[in-house]
N, C-alpha and C positions, 0 to 999 in steps of 0.2 A: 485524811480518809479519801475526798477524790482525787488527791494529788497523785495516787501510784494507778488511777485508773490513765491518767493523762501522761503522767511518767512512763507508761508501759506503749501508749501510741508512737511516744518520741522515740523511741528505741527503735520500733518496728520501721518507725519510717530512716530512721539512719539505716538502718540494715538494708532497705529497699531501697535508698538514692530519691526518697521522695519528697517533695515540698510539704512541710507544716501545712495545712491553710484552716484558719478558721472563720465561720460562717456565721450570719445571724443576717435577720430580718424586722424592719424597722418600719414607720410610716409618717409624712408630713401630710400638711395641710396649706390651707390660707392663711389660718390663723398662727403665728410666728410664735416659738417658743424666746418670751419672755428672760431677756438677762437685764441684770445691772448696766447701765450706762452712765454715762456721765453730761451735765447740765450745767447750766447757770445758775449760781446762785439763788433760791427763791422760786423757780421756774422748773415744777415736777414735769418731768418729761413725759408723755403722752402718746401712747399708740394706738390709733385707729385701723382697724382692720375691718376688713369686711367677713361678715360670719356667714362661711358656707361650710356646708359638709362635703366640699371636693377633696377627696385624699388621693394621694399617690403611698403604692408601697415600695421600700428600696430594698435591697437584696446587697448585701457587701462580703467583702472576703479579706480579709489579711492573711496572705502569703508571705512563708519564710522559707528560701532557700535550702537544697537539701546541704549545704555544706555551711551554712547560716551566717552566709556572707553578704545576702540580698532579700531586699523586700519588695514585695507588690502589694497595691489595694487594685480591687474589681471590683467594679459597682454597675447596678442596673435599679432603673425604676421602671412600673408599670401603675395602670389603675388596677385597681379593683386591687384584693389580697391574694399574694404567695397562694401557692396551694402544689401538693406534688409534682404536677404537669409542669408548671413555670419553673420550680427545682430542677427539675431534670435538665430542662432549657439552660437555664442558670447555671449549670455545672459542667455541660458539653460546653457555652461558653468561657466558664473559666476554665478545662481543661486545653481550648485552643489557645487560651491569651497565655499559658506557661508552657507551649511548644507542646503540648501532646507528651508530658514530663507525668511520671509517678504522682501519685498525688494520697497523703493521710486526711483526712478530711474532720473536722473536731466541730460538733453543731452539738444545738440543745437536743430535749426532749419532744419539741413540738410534732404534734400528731400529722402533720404532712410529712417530717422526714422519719419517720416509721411506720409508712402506709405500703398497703400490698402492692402497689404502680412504682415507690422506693426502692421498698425491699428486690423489685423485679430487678431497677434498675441497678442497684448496686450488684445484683449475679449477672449480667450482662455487660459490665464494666470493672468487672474483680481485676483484672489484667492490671490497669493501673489507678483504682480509685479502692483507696479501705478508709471504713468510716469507723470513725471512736464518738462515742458520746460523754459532752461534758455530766459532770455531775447534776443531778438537778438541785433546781433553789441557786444556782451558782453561777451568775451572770458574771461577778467580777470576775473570772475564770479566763471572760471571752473577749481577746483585743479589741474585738469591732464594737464592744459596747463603746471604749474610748473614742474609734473613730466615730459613733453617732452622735457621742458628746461633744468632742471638734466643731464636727461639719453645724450641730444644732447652735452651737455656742458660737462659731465662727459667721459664716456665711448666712445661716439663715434667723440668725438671733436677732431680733427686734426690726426684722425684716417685713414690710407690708405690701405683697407686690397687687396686682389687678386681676392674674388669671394662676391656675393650677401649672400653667406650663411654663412662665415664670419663676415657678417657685422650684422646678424640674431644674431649667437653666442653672438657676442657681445654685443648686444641692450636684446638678453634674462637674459647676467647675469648683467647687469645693472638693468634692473627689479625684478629680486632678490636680489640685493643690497638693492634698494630702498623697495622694498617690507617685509626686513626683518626689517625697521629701520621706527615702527611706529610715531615716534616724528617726521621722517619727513615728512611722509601723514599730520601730524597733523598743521605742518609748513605751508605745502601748502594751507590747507583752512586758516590759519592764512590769510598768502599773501592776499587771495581774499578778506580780510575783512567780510568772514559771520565765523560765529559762531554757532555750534550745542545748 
């Protein structure tokens, strides 16, 4: 069912020379998202953190080539929460980091990317920016949920640093990690089951 709403963005952007990208927005903390690790014998492994409410929010993008021969990740963090205004920012940036390139743009439902300050912006940038919305209830749809599984599971997993900007550091070179290794952008749309 929302596969030919997403089927029908792929097309438009072949036809227009434009990069895939898809979008979504995420948030860390102090406190370290919890995995499995491995111990000694006998010796439950034990994470102390410290409990603050400092959050950082991130802003990510998985870019696919408009001849789907190449990937990008873009990543931004800020405090406080996304909200339309910082979107916009967020998207004149990634429209610089792909050369001022076409761009289809695939986000959720959330109420900052269908606000009146959005909507402006997207008629102000029709030239090279069209936006498709995923289906909603349909996060596995969205590569970047993969890359926030990565970077949470990878870099920042059972991680306990001292301060909020720390924890920034670390989630920025996990996005360089990930951003330098395009088979794994290309993994992640695998995961979703669409295809360019």
């Amino acid at each position: 069912m929302g596969q030919g709403a997403v089927a029908q963005g792929k097309k438009n952007a072949r036809r227009r020379g434009a990069w895939i990208v898809f979008e979504d927005e995420s948030g860390i903390s102090l406190t370290p998202p919890v995995r499995r690790t491995w111990a000694p014998v006998g010796h439950t492994p034990v994470i102390t953190a410290k409990f603050n409410w400092k959050r950082l929010s991130m802003a990510g993008a998985v870019a696919y080539s408009p001849d789907g021969g190449d990937a990008a990740v873009v990543f931004q963090t800020k405090a406080g929460a996304y909200n339309d205004e910082s979107l916009t920012v967020f998207l004149d940036q990634l429209h610089e980091f792909l050369g001022r390139a076409r761009v289809t743009l695939l986000w959720d439902g959330l109420p900052s990317h269908r606000s009146r300050l959005m909507n402006d912006y997207r008629r102000a940038n029709r030239s090279w920016l069209v936006v498709e919305r995923l289906p909603a209830y349909a996060p596995e749809l969205n590569p970047v949920e993969a890359l926030w599984g990565n970077l949470k599971g990878t870099e920042l997993a059972n991680r306990c640093v001292e301060t909020i900007e720390d924890v920034e550091t670390i989630a920025h070179g996990g996005a360089v990690r990930i951003g330098e290794d395009a088979e794994l952008a290309f993994a992640f749309l695998r995961h979703t089951g669409l295809s360019l």
